[in-house]
N, C-alpha and C positions, 0 to 999 in steps of 0.2 A: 504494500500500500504506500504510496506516495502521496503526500498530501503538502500543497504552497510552493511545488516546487517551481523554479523561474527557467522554460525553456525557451523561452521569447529570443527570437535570432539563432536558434541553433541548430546544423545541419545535422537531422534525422533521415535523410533522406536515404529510403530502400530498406528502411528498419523493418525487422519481422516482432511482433507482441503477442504474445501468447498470456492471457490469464494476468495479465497485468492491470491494477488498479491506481485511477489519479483523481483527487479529489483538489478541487480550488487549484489548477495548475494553468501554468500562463504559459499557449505556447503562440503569443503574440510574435508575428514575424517569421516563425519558423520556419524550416522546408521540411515537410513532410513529404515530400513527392515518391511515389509508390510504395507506402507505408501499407504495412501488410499488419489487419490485428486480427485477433481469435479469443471470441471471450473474456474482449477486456472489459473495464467499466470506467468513463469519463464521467467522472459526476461538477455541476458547477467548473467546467474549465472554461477557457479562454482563447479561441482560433482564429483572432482577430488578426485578420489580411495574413491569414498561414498559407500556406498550398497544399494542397492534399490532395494535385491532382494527380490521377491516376489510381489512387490509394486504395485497399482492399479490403472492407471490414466484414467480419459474418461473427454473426451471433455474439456481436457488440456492442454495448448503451454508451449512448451517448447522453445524459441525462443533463437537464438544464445549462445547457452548451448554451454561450455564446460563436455565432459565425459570421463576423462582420467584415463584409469584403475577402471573403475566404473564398479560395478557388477551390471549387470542387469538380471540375472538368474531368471526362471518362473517370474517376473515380465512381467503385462500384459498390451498395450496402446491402447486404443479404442475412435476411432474421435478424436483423439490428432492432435497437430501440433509441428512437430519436426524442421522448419522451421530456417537451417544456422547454424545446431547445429552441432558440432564436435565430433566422438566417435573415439576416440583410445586406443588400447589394452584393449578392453572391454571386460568381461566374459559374451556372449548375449545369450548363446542358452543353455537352450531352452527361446524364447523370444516370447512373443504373440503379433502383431501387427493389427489391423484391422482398415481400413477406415480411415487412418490416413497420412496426408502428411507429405513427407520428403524429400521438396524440397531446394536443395543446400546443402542438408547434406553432412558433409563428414564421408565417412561410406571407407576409403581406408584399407585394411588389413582386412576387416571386415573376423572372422569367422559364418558364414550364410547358413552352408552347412544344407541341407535338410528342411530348412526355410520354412515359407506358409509364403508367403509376396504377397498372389494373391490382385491383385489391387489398391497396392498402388502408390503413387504419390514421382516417385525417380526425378522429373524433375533438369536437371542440378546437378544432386547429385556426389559425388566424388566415384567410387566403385572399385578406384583402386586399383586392385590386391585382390580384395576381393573373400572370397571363396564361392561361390553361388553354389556348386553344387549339382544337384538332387532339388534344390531349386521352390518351386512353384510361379513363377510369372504371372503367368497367369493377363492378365488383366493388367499388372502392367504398368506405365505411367513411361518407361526409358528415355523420348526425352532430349536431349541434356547432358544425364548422360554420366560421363567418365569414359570407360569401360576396361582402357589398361590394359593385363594382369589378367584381372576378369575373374575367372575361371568357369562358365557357365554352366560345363560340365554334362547332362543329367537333365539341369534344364528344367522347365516346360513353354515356352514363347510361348502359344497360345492367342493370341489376346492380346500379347502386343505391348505397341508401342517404337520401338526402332530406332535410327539415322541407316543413314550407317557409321558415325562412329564407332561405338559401336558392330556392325555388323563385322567390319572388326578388331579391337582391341582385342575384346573377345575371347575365347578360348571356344567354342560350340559345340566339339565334341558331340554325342549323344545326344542333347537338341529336345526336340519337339517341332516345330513350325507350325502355320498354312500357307498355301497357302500364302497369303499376304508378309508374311514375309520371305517364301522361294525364293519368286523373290526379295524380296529385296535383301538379301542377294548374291544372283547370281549378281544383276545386281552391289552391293558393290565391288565384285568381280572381276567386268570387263567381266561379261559374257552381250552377245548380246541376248536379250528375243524380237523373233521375235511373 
């Protein structure tokens, strides 16, 4: 366990992390580039303007991270936990994410257009004014996510679950939806579904 430790400016770059845990750690500046972890846990750290493109994480929390101006480009997250962590003005796409939750994240501004984000877990997440479009979310767990101004448009929302807030916030021209979610929407609406 690692905890306050200052890696801000320090070449990590091609590091492998197995099982390793950091708590309050500053890796402001850093180079992470093709950072391999397994099972670590980032709790409350600091990856303000790090790099981590490339980077490899599976079945590792990232828990109330800071990511401010953090490049995360072809960097790939699989069964991760992104859980309250904050990204702004991130360089994300292209971004690989799978089976990973990113619940309370705030992802506001996010650029995400043409994203595969099928089936993750955005509950309660921030996606204000994020650009999602053409974006596949199919499957994705939006409930309680805040969606004002999140640009939607021709994204892929088959068999996701989404509020009626979110429904009526969003900007969904063109997006594909299943049956389910086309009454929801009507009835967000103020339409009468007899």
């Amino acid at each position: 366990m690692e905890t306050g430790e200052d890696y801000s400016d320090s070449d990590l770059h091609g590091r492998q992390w197995d099982q390793r845990h950091f708590t309050d750690c500053d890796f402001t500046d850093a180079d992470l580039r093709g950072l391999v972890t397994t099972g670590c846990t980032f709790t409350k750290c600091d990856f303000t303007r790090a790099d981590l493109g490339e980077s490899r994480h599976r079945s590792t929390a990232f828990r109330t991270c800071t990511f401010d101006r953090t490049t995360l480009m072809f960097s790939e997250f699989a069964g991760c936990s992104l859980i309250g962590s904050t990204f702004l003005d991130c360089r994300l796409r292209p971004w690989t994410v799978t089976d990973t939750d990113l619940t309370l994240v705030g992802l506001a501004g996010a650029a995400l257009r043409k994203a595969k984000l099928t089936g993750l877990r955005f509950r309660e997440a921030n996606l204000t004014d994020a650009d999602l479009r053409e974006a596949d979310l199919r499957e994705a767990d939006l409930s309680g996510a805040r969606l004002r101004g999140a640009n939607l448009e021709g994204a892929d929302l088959r068999d996701a679950r989404i509020t009626a807030d979110g429904l009526v916030q969003a900007r969904l021209r063109g997006a594909r939806v299943d049956l389910h979610t086309a009454v929801a929407f009507a009835a967000a609406h103020g339409l009468r579904i007899d």
